[in-house]
N, C-alpha and C positions, 0 to 999 in steps of 0.2 A: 294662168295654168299653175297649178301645184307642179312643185320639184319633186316632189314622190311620182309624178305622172312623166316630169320628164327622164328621169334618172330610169325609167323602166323602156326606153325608147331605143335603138338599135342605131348603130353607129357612134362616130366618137364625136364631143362638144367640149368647148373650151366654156367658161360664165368668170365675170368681171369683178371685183371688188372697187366698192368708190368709198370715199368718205366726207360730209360737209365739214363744212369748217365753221370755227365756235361762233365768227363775228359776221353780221350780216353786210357788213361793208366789203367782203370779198364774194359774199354768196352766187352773185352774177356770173363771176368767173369760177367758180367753182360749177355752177350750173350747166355753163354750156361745157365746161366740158365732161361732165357726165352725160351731157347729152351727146359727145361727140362718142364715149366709148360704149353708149347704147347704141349708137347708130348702123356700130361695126357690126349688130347681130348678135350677140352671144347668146349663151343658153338659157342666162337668166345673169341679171345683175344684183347684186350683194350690196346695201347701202349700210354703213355703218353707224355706232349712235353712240356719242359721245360719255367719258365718263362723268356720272349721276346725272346723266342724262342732258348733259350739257347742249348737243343740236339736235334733241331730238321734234321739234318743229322743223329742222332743215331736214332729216330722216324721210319725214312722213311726205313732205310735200317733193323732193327729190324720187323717193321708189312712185310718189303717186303720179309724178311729171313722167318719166320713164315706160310706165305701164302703159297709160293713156296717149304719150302723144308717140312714142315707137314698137307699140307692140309687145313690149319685151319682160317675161316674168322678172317681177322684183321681190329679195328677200328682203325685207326690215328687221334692220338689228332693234330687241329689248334687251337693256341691263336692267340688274335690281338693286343693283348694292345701295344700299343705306334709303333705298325707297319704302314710300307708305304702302300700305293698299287700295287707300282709295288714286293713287297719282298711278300707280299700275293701270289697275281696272280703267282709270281714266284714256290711257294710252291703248291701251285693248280695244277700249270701243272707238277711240278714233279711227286706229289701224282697221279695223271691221268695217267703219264708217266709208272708209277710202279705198275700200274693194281691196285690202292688200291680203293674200290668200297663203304667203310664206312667212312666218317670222324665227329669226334667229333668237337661239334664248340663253342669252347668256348672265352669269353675276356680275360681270363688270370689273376693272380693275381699282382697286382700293385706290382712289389719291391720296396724298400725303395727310392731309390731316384726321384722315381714316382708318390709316395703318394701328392706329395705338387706342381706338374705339372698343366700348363692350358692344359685341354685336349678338349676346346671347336675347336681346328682346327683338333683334330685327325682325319681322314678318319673313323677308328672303334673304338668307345667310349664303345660300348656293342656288346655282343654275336651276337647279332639281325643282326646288320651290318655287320660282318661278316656272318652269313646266308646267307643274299640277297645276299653278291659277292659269294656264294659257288651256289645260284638258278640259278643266272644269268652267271656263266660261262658257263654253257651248260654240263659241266662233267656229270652229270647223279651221281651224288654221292648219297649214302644214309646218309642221317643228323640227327645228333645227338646232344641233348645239355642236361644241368646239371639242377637241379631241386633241391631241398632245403626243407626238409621235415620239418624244423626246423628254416627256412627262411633265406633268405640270408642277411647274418651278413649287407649290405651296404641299406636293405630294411627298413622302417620307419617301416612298419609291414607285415603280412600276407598275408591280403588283398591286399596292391600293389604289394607285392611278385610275387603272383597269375596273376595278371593281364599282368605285363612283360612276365609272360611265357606262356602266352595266346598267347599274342604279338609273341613271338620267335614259337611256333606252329603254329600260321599262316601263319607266313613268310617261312614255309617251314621245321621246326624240323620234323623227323618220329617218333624217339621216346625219351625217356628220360630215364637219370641212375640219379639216385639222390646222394649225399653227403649220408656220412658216416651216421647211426645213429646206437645207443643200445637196443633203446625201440622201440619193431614195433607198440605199439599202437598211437608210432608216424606218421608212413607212413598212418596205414588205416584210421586216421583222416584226412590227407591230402590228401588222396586219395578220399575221400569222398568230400572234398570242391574244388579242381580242376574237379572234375566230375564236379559237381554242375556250374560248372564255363565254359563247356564247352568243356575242355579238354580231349579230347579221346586217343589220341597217347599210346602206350602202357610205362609204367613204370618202370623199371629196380630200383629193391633195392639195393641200395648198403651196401655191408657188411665188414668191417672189423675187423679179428681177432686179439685181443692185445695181444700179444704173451708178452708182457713185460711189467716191471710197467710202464717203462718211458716212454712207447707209449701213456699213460691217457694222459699227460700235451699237447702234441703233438698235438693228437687227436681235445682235447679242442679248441686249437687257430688255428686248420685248420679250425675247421667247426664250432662252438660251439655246440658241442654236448650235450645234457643233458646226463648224467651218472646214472642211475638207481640206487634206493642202493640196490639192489641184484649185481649188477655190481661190484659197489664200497667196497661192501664184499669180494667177488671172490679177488678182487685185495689187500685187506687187508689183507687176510688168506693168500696167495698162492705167492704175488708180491716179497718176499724175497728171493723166488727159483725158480730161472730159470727155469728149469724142471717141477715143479708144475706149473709156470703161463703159461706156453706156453701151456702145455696140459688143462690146465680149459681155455686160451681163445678160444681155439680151440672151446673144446666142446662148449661154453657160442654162439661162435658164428654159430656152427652147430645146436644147439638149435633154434636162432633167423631164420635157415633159412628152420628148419624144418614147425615150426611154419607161414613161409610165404607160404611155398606150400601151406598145410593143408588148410590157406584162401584164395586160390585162386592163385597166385601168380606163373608163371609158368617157368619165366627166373628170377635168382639173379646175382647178379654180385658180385664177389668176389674182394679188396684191397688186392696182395698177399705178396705186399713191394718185392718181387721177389725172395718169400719163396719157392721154390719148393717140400717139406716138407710140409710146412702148405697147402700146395696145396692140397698137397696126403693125407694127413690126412685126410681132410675134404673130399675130395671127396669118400672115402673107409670108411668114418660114412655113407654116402647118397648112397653107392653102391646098397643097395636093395631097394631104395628108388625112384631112377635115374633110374633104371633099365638098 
């Protein structure tokens, strides 16, 4: 099933994020347990895909394992950075090949030895460009791209933020999952100036629970999060025992998505690091909630 199809469906759904990992000597254990947080049911599961495309054979065969053996829509993440066209198009027709009907379309994050590249002859410099070859292949894919409720670290500001992802919604995104954040009165501010901007596509919060201290510093340089200091408490009382931080991010982040329903909010999307634990936990807070 397309996520434009489920995103239009009545009542509230939680959907999962997994990601493979780069070596195939762990892939087994990585496996079962994205099968274990497929199994939970969610709305649709979110497979990610490494940077220049580092697992993207473990992508394809993980959303394809998921779909087929539990039922459960899967999105495949695409990046582009520093890719050919024919290695795209190639990945396109597998993706199509393998019944996968959602794909994420993002640029990808620059590694290190990419940072200081001329990228003015790349084929896909931004997500955008990759869109158009995902519109223009004919697949029929549901498109997805990434949103920045806190603005994208490469953005001068907000304001142009805003307007590239205007850009990328009109070239054909259906809808958006946004980067991590702590504070929702972050989203429904930003949710408020991409309305104003036009943008209608349906929204996807992204949530991640820190299950651990050392996930803060993490957190910070993926996305630049702000840290709330209720946050930053939690992780001061609790961060020296395992056991205590994992059960307060839990809650802290069952809280955040409590909170999102209540305003409206009818699909979240959960970061699960490929917890299948943190999975269950959360979703059996939301049991009576999810119905």
């Amino acid at each position: 099933m397309k996520i434009s199809e489920l995103l239009r469906q009545d009542g509230l759904s939680l959907s999962f994020e997994v990601f493979p990992h780069k070596t195939n000597t762990v892939f087994e254990s990585v496996k079962r347990a994205t099968e274990e947080i497929a199994a939970l049911g969610p709305a649709f599961v979110s497979v990610t895909y490494g940077a220049g495309g580092g697992t993207s054979q473990y992508t394809l065969e993980i959303a394809k394992n998921i779909k087929e053996r539990y039922g459960v829509p899967t999105l495949a993440h695409l990046t582009c950075v520093s890719s050919t066209r024919e290695l795209v198009r190639e990945r396109i027709g597998q993706m199509k090949a393998a019944g996968i009907e959602n794909v994420m379309a993002l640029r990808g994050d620059l590694t290190p030895e990419l940072e200081g590249a001329d990228r003015s002859q790349w084929p896909y410099r931004h997500a955008i460009d990759l869109i158009r070859e995902l519109k223009e292949s004919g697949a029929g894919f549901c498109i997805g791209g990434a949103c920045y409720p806190e603005v994208h670290p490469e953005s001068e500001n907000q304001r142009e933020d805003i307007l590239h992802l205007k850009e990328k919604v009109d070239a054909g995104c259906e809808f958006l999952t946004t980067q991590m954040f702590f504070d929702n009165n972050l989203l429904y501010n930003f949710l408020y100036k991409i309305r104003e901007a036009g943008i209608t596509v349906p929204v996807l919060p992204g949530i991640m629970p820190i299950t651990k201290a050392n996930q803060v510093e993490r957190a910070i340089q993926l996305s630049g999060s702000f840290m709330p200091q209720r946050f930053k408490s939690l992780v001061d009382k609790f961060g020296h025992s395992p056991d205590a931080m994992k059960q307060a991010g839990i809650a802290y982040a069952t809280d955040q998505i409590i909170d999102l329903y209540a305003n409206g909010i009818r699909t979240v999307h959960v970061y699960t690091m490929n917890n299948p634990d943190v999975a269950a936990k959360i979703l059996d807070n939301l049991s009576h909630i999810l119905g």
